[in-house]
N, C-alpha and C positions, 0 to 999 in steps of 0.2 A: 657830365654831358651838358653842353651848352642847351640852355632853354631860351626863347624867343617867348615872351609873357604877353604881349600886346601884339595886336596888327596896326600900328602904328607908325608915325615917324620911317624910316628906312624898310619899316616892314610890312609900310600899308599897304602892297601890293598883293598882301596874304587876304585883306579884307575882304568880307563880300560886297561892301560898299566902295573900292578901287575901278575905278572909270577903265572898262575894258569892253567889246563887242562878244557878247552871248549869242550864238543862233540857238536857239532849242524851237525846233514844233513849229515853224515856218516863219518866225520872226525872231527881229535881231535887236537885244535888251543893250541900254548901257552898263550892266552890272548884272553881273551875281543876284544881289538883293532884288533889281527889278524881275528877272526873270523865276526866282523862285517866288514870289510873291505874286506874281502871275498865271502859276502855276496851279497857285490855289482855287481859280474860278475856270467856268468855263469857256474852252477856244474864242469864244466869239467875243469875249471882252477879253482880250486880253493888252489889244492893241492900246489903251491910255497907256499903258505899263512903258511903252515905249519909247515916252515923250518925257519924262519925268526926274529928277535928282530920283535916288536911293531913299534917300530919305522919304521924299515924298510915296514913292513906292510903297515904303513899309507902311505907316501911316492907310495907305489906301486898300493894302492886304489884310489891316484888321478890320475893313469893313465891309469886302466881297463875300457872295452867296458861295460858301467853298464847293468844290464838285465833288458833289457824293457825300456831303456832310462833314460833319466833324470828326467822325470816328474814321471814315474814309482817308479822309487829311492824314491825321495822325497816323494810322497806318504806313503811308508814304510817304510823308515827308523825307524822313532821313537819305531815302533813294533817291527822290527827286533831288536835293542838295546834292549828294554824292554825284550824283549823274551833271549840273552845273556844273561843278566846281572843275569836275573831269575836261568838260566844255572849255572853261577860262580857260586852262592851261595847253589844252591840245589847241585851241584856236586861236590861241595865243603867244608866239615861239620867244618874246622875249621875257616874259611871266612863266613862264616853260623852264628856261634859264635860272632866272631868279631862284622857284621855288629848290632846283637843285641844287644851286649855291646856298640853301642852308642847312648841306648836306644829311647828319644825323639830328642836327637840333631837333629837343619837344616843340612841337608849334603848342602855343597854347593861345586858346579866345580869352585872353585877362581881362573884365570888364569890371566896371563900381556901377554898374545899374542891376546887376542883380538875375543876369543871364547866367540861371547854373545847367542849361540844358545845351546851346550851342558852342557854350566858352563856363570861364570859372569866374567863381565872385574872390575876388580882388579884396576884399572888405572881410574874409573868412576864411584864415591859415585853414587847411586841415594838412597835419604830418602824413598821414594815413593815405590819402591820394596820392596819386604817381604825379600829378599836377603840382601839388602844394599844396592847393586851396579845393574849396567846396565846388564840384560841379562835376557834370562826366564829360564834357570838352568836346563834344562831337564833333564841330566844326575843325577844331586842330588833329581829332584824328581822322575824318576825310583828308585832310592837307596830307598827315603823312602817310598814309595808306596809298594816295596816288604820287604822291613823291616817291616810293619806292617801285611804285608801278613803272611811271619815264623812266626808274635807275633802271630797272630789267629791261627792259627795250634796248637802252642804248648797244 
């Protein structure tokens, strides 16, 4: 089975950091990244998230009052992303496309910074993972969980 290790190069449109229009919750993010990072505080600030690079986003996500705390957070996150990502692809018919065309491939988030919760570390074989490497990959199984979702529809 073909694997896809990075969101990168030909396959950065998998990123959540790929320059795309998110509406979630009454406004419209340049990315993935801005709007789940935005997510994290309450409606009424949400709107800097709007104006920003990705990058700058995340940066500004570790340092909003999260809504409902941290335990709250934690909680949801993984819904909130899944619930995004879902967004990219339905809002977006040529990213829609793409993620199809990498038919059965593992999506995998292959990082060297040491993300073993969204993606894997890159820097730490493990045989034992369905990955290869250290991490539980959530962000590539959102990718294929709703990649097979578009396939049923079609």
């Amino acid at each position: 089975m073909e694997k896809i290790l990075n969101f990168r190069g030909k396959y950065f449109f998998l990123s959540n950091f790929y320059p795309c229009k998110v509406e979630y919750e009454g406004l419209v993010y340049p990315s993935v990244e801005n709007a789940f990072q935005a997510a994290k505080t309450a409606p009424h600030r949400r709107m800097p998230f709007t104006r920003v690079f990705p990058k700058e986003a995340k940066k500004m996500g570790r340092k909003v009052l999260l809504l409902g705390g941290v335990g709250h957070w934690e909680s949801r996150k993984v819904k909130v992303m899944e619930e995004l990502v879902r967004r990219k692809f339905n809002q977006n018919l040529d990213l829609k496309e793409k993620l199809l065309e990498t038919e059965d491939a593992l999506l995998i988030e292959g990082n060297r910074w040491g993300d073993e919760f969204w993606g894997v570390n890159l820097r730490k074989p493990d045989p034992d993972s369905p990955w290869g490497y250290k991490g539980k990959n959530m962000l590539g199984q959102i990718l294929m969980k709703i990649r097979q979702e578009l396939r049923e529809e079609i």
